[in-house]
N, C-alpha and C positions, 0 to 999 in steps of 0.2 A: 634768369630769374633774380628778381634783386633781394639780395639778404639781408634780414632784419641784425643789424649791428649798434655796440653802441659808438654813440655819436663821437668824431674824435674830435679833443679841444683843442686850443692853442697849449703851445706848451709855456707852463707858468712856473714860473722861479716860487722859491717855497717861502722867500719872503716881499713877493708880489701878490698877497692873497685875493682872491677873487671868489664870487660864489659863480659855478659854472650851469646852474641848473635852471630849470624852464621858472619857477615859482616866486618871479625876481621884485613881485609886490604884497609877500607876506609878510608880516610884521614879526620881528625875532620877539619871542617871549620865554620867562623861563617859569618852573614848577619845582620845586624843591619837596621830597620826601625824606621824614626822617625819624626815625623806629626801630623799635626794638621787640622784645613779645613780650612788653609790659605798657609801653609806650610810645606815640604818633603824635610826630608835629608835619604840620601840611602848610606850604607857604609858595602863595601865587603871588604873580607880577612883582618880584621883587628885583631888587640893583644887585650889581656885582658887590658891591659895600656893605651888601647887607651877607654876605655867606659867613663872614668871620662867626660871627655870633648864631648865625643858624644850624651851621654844620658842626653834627658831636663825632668827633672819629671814635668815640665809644658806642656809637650804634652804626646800624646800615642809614648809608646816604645815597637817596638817585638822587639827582639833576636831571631833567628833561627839559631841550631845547627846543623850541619849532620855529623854525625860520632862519635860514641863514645868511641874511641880505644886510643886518648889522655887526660888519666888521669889526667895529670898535668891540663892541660889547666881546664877539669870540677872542679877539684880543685879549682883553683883560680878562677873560673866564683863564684863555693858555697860561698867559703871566702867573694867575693865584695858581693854580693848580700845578703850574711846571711843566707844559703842554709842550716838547719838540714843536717847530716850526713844523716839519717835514709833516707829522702828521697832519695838526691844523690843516694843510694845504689838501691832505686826503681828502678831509672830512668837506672842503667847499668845492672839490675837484668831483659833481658828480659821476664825470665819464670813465674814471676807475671801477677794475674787477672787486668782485668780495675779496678781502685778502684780511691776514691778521698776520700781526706783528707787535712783537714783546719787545722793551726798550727800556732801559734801567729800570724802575719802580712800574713801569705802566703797562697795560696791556692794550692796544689798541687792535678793536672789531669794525670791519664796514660791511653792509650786506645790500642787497638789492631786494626789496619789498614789490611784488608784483600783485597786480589786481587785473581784472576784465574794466575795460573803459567803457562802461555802462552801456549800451543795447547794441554797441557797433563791433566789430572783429576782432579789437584791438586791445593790446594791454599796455597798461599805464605803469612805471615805474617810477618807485619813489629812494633813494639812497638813506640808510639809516646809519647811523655812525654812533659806535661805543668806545669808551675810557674806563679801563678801572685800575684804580690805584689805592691802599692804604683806605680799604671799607668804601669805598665813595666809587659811587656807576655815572657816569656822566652819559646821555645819550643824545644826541642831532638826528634831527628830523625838519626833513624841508620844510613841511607845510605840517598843520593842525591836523590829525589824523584819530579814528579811534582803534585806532591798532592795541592800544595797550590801557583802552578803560576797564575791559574787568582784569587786568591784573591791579588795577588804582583801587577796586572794589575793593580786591581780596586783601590788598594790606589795608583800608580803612576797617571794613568788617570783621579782619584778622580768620579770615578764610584761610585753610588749608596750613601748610608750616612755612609759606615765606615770611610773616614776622619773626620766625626765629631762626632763620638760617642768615647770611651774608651775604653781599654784594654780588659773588658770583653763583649765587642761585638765582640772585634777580634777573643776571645774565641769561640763565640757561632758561627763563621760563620767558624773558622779553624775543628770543630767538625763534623759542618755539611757538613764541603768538606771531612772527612774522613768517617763521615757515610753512603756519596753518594758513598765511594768503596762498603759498603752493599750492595748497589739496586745491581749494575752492576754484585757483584760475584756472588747473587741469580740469578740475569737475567740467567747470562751465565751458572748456574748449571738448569735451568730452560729450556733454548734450549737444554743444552744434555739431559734431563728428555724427552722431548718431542725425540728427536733423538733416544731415547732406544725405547721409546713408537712404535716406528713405525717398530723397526727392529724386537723386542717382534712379530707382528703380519707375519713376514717372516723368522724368524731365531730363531731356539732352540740351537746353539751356546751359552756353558755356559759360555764364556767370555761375556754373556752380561749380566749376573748375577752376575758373579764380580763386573761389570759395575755400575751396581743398586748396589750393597754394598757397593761400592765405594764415592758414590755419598750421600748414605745415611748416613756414616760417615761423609763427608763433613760437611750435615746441620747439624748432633751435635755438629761439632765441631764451625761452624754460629752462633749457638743456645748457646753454652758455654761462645761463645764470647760476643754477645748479652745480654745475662740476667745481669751478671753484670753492664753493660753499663748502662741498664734499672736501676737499682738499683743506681747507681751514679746519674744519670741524676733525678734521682726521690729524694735525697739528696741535689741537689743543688735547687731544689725548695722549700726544707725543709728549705733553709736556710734563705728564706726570712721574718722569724719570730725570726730570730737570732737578738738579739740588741747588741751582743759582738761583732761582726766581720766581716764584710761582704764586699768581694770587688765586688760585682756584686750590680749595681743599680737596686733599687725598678721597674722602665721602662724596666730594662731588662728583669726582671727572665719571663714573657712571652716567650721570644723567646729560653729559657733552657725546657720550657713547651712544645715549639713546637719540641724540637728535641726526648724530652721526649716521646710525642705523636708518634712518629717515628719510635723509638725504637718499642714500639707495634705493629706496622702496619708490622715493619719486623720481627716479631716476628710468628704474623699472618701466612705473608706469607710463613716462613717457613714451618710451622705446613701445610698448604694447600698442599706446593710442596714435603712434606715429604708424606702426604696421594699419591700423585699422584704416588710417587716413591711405593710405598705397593701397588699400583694397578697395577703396571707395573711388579711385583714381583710375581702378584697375575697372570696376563695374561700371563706372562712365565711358570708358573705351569702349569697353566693351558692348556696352548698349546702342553705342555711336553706332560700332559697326555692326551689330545686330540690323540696326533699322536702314542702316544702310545697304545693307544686303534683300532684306523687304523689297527695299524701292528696286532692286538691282533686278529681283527676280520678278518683279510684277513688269518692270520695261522688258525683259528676256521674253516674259510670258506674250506681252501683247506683241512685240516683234516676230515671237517664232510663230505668231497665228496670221500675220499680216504677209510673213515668206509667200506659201502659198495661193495668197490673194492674188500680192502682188505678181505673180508667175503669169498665171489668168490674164492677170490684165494687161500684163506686158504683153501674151498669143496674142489676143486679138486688139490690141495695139498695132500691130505691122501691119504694113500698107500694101498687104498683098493685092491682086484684085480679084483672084479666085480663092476663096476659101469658102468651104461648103457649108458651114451654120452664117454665114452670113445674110443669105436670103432665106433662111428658115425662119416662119413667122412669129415663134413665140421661143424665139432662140436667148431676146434679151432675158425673158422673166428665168429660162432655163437654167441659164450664166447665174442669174444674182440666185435662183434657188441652191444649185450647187455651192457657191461660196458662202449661202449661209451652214449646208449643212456642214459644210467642211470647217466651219470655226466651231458649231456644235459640237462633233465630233472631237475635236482637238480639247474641246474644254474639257470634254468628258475624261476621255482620256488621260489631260494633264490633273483633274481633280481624281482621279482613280492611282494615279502616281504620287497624292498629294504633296505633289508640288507648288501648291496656294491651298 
């Protein structure tokens, strides 16, 4: 069975940048947010030349990237900011695990954002990529997405307390709107489970055992995606015993703890919907051989009624030349009334055994 993995790249020098992902005709744009819980400035399609003057490191700063097919432009975003090469290369490298890693002043986050690939078996993965350094969230995103428009609501509406918290709240609630694509693709690999389940109890159709294969690939590859997640997420609460470096406030790492806890709970649910899929694998076997047993005893049945037909017909087969019902005159009808009564008989019998 072939396993859903991600794809391996070439291996690229960290200052040979490259974008390695499918979305290689989306045009790079950026979004700037910049607020406080007094005041919001909002600034689209703007140049790398325009941040001097737009970024206050006296409030919270995102950056929002979509598209990473202009080099130049992440270039000079790395240059202002002070971006390592090595990361840069993460963030266009999409066949990297989620991983996170701290590095003088920065924190760098990349995750894997999963969705269902609309009415077909298969899920769609998109690479997100975070920075946060000195108030300011930088985030990469392959392609235009609404993964994060009602958190764009809630700071223009000034919804809930992310206008008054920091950089890495906007962190922990941009995670948790990518992790919410988790529940949703189990969700929906969880109605087709159920949807196989039900055709299993009407249909030995081995497309629906593909089906189950399919599906059971899926959650390894949830589960691949996943475990790491878990592992990062369980390092950024490591980190609140770090006295070197830390941009996530002591108040926060709680809510890094709840996404933590999360992680687990889908992790669970996998393992649950993975048993349910081996049982649905297990009721198609087993229904195989159900009705293969059917057909096995309806052939047993009409062979063991045609034994002693055939017997009959083998006697007076042989080429004797004296055998005494042979010139008996109404010997042939004798012959065929006995061998019906004797399948009568037998049927009765086998339906009194219900054996059919």
């Amino acid at each position: 069975m072939r396993k859903i993995k991600y794809k391996k790249g070439r291996k690229l020098q960290p200052y040979n940048l490259e974008y390695t992902g499918i979305h290689k005709k989306t045009d790079s744009e950026m979004q700037l947010f910049v607020y406080d819980d007094a005041s919001l400035s909002e600034y689209e399609d703007f140049n790398v030349s325009d941040l001097t003057k737009s970024i206050d490191i006296q409030k919270t700063n995102w950056l929002n990237i979509h598209g990473l097919n202009d080099i130049d432009l992440l270039k000079s975003i790395s240059v202002y900011f002070k971006i390592d090469n090595f990361m840069l290369a993460d963030i266009l490298n999409t066949n990297r695990r989620t991983k996170i890693e701290e590095q003088h002043d920065t924190l760098f986050f990349n995750i894997k954002s999963l969705l269902p690939a609309g009415d077909s078996d298969n899920i769609s993965a998109e690479q997100i990529s975070f920075l946060i350094k000195d108030g300011i969230l930088i985030s990469f995103q392959e392609k235009r997405s609404d993964f994060f428009t009602h958190i764009r609501e809630r700071i223009r509406t000034h919804s809930g307390i992310v206008r008054t918290k920091n950089a890495d709240y906007l962190l922990y609630i941009l995670l948790d709107a990518i992790m919410e694509n988790f529940y949703i693709t189990i969700e929906n690999e969880e109605d087709k489970i159920e949807e196989l389940i039900d055709q299993t109890k009407n249909n030995t159709d081995p497309i629906i055992l593909e089906r189950i294969e399919k599906h059971r690939d899926n959650f390894n590859f949830l589960k691949r995606s996943i475990i790491p997640l878990r592992d990062s997420l369980y390092d950024i609460k490591s980190m609140k015993d770090d006295d070197v470096f830390n941009v996530i406030e002591i108040e926060n790492f709680s809510f890094f703890s709840r996404l933590h806890q999360k992680s687990l709970e889908l992790l669970e649910q996998i393992e649950s919907d993975m048993s349910s899929l081996h049982s649905a694998s297990d009721y198609y076997f087993s229904a195989q051989s159900h009705k293969m047993n059917e057909i096995m005893k309806t052939l047993t049945v009409v062979s063991a009624i045609f034994i002693p037909l055939t017997f009959i017909v083998g006697v007076y087969g042989m080429n004797f030349k004296y055998m005494p019902e042979l010139e008996y005159e109404h010997g042939y009808y004798t012959i065929i009334g006995i061998m019906v009564l004797i399948v009568l008989g037998m049927l009765f019998y086998f339906k009194r055994q219900h054996w059919f």
